[in-house]
VEXLO-494262 format. One record per residue: residue in one letter; chain; z, y, x of N, C-alpha, C, O in turn. Coordinates in steps of 0.02 Angstrom, whole numbers, plus 50000, padded with zeros to 5 digits. Atoms other than C-alpha are relative to their C-alpha. Example, Ala and Ser with C-alpha at 12.3 -4.5 7.8 and 13.67 -1.06 7.14 Angstrom:
<atoms>
ATOM aa ch  n_pz  n_py  n_px ca_pz ca_py ca_px  c_pz  c_py  c_px  o_pz  o_py  o_px
ATOM  A  A 50000 49941 50045 50390 49775 50615 50000 50060 50045 50033 50059 50097
ATOM  S  A 49997 49941 49958 50357 49947 50684 50037 50055 49961 50045 50110 49986
</atoms>
This chain:
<atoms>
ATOM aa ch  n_pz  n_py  n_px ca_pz ca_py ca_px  c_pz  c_py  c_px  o_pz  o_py  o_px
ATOM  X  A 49932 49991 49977 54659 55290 52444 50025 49939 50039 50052 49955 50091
ATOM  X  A 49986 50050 49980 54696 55121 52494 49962 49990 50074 49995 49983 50125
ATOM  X  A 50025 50000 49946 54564 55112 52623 50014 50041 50064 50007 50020 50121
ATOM  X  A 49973 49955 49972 54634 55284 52688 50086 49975 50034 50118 50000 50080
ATOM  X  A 49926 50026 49995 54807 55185 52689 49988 49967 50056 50023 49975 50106
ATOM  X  A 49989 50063 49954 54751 55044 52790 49971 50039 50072 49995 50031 50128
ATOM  X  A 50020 49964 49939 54649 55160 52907 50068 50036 50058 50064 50034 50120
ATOM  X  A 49950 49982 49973 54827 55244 52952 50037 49924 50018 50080 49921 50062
ATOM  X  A 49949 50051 49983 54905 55086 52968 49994 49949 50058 50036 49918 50091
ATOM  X  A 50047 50011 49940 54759 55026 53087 50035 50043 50071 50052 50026 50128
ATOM  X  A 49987 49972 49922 54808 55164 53196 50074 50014 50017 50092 50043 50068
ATOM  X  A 49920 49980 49981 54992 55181 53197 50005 49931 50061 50021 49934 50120
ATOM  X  A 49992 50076 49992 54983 54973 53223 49970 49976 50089 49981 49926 50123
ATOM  X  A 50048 50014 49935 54864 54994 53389 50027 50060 50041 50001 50071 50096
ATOM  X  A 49981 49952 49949 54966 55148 53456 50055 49969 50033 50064 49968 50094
ATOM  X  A 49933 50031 49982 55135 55053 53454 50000 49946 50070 50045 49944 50112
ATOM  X  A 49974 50049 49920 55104 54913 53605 49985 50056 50055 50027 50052 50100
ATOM  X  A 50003 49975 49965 55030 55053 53705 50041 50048 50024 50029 50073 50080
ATOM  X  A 49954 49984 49984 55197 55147 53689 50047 49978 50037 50076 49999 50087
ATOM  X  A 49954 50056 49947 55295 55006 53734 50000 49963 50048 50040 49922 50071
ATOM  X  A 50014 50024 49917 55209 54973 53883 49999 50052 50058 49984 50049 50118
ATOM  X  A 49985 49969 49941 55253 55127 53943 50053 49986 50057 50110 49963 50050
ATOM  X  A 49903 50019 49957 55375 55110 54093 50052 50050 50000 50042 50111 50007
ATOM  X  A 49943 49973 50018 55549 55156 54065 50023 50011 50075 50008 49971 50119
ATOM  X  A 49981 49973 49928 55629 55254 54225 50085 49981 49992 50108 49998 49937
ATOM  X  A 49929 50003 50022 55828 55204 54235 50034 50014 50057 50028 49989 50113
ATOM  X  A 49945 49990 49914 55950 55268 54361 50022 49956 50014 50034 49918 49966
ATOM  X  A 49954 50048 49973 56038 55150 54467 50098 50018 49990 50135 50058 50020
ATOM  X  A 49918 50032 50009 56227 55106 54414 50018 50037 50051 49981 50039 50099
ATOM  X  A 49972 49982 49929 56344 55206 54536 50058 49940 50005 50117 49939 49987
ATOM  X  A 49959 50067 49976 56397 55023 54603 50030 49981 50066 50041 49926 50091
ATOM  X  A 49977 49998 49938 56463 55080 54757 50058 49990 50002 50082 50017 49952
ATOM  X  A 49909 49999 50009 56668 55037 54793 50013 50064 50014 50041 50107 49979
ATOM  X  A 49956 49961 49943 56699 55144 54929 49929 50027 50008 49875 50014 49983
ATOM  X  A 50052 49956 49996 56610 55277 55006 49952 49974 50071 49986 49956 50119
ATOM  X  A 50013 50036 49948 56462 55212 55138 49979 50064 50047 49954 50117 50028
ATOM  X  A 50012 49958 49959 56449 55296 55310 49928 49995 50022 49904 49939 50033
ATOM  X  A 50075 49979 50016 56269 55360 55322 49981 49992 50075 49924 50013 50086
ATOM  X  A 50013 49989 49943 56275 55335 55516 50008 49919 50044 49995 49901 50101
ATOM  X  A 49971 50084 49973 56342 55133 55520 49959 49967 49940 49938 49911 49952
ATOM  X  A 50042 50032 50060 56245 55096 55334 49961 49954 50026 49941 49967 50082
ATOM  X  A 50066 50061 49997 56123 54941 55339 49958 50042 49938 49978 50078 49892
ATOM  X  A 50063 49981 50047 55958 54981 55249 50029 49977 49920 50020 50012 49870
ATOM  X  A 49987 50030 50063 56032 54867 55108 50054 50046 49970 50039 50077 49919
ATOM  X  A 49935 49941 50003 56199 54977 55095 49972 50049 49964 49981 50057 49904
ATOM  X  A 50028 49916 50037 56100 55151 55068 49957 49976 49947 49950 50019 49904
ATOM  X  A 50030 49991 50057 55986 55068 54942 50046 49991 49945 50021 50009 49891
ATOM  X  A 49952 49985 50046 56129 55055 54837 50029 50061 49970 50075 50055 49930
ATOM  X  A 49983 49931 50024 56154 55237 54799 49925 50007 49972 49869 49984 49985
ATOM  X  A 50069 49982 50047 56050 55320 54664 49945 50042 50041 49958 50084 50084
ATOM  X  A 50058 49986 49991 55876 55356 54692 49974 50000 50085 49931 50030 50117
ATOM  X  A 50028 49999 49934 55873 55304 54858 49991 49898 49996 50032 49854 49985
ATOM  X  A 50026 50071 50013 55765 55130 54855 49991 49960 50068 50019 49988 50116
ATOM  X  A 50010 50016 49937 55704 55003 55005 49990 50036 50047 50026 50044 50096
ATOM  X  A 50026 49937 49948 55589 55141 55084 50032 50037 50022 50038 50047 50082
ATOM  X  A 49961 49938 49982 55699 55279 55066 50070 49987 50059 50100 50028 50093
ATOM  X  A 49950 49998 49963 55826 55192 55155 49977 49950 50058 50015 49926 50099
ATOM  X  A 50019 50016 49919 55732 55116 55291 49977 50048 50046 49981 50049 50108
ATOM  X  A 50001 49927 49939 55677 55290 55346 50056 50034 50003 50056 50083 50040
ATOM  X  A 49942 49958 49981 55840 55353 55338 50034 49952 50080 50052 49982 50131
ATOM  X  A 49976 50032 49934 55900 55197 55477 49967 50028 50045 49989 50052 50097
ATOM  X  A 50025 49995 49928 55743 55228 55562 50010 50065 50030 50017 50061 50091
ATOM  X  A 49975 49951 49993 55783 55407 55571 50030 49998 50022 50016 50031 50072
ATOM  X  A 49946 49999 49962 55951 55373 55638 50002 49982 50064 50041 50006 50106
ATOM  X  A 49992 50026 49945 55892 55259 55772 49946 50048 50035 49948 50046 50097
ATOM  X  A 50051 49946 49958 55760 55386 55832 50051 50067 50020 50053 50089 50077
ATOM  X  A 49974 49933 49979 55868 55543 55830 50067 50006 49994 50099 50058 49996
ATOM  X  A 49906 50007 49987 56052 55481 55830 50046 49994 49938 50023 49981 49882
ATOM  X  A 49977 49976 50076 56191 55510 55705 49996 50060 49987 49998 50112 50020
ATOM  X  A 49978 49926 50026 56197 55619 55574 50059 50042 50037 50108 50016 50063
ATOM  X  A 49924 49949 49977 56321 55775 55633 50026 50017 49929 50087 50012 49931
ATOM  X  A 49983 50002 50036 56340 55812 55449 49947 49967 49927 49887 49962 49918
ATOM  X  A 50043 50005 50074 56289 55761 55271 49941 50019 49972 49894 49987 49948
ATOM  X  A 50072 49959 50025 56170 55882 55227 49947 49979 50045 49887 49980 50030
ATOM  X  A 50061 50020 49922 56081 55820 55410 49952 49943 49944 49891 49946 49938
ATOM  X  A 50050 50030 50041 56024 55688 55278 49940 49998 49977 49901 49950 49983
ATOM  X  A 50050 49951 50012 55900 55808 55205 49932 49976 50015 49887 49957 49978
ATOM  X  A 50030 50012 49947 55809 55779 55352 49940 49948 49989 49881 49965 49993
ATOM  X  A 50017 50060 50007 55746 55625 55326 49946 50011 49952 49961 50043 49902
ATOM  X  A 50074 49988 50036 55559 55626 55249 50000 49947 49948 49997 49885 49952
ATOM  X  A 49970 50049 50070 55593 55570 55068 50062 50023 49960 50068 50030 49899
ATOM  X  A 49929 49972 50011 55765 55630 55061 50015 50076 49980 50018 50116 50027
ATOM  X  A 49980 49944 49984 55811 55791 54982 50051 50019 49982 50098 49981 49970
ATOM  X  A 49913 49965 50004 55951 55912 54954 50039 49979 49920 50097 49968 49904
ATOM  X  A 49965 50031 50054 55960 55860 54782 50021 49943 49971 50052 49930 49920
ATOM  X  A 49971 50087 50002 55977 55672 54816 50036 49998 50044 50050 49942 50066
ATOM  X  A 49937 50006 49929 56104 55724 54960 50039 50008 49949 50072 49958 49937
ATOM  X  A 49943 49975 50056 56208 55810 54811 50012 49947 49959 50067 49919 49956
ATOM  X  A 50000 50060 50052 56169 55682 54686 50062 49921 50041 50100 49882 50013
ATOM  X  A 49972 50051 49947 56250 55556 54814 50066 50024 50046 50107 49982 50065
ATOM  X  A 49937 49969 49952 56384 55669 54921 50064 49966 49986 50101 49949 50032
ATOM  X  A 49921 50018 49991 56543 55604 54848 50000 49923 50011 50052 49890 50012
ATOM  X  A 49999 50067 49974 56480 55431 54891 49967 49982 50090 49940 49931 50110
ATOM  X  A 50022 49998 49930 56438 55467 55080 50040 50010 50047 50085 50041 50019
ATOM  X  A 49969 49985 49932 56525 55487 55252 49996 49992 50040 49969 49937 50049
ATOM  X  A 50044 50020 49953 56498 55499 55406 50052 49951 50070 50023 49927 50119
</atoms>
């Protein structure tokens, strides 16, 4: 019994760091004041809205400077990376 004890206690003891090295996913803070216009934004600006990071918001500039401004919000979409449910997730902090 004892040996059976320590055998469980072996493996609980060697599962635990490999849990806690999983990585934890955390939304970004909605730390925006005011709402940013998606057509004047700096790359730094749009990475401040949730789930949109460096990348996502350097193809949204470069996007802009290739094919103009957005005409509306949803035009966001657009943008390879970007979808309708991180336009929504984000809408009442956007304008154009």
């Amino acid at each position: 019994m004892k040996k059976l004890f320590t055998a469980i206690l072996v493996c609980v003891l060697s599962v635990v760091p490999a849990i806690a090295a999983e990585p934890v996913t955390v939304e970004k803070a909605q730390t925006v004041s005011q709402p940013i216009n998606i057509n004047t934004a700096t790359a730094e600006q749009l990475a401040e809205l949730q789930g949109i990071g460096e990348a996502k918001a350097q193809a949204i500039v470069e996007y802009r400077h290739v094919n103009g401004n957005f005409k509306s919000i949803d035009d966001l979409a657009l943008v390879k990376g970007i979808g309708a449910k991180l336009v929504e997730k984000n809408r009442a902090l956007l304008t154009l």
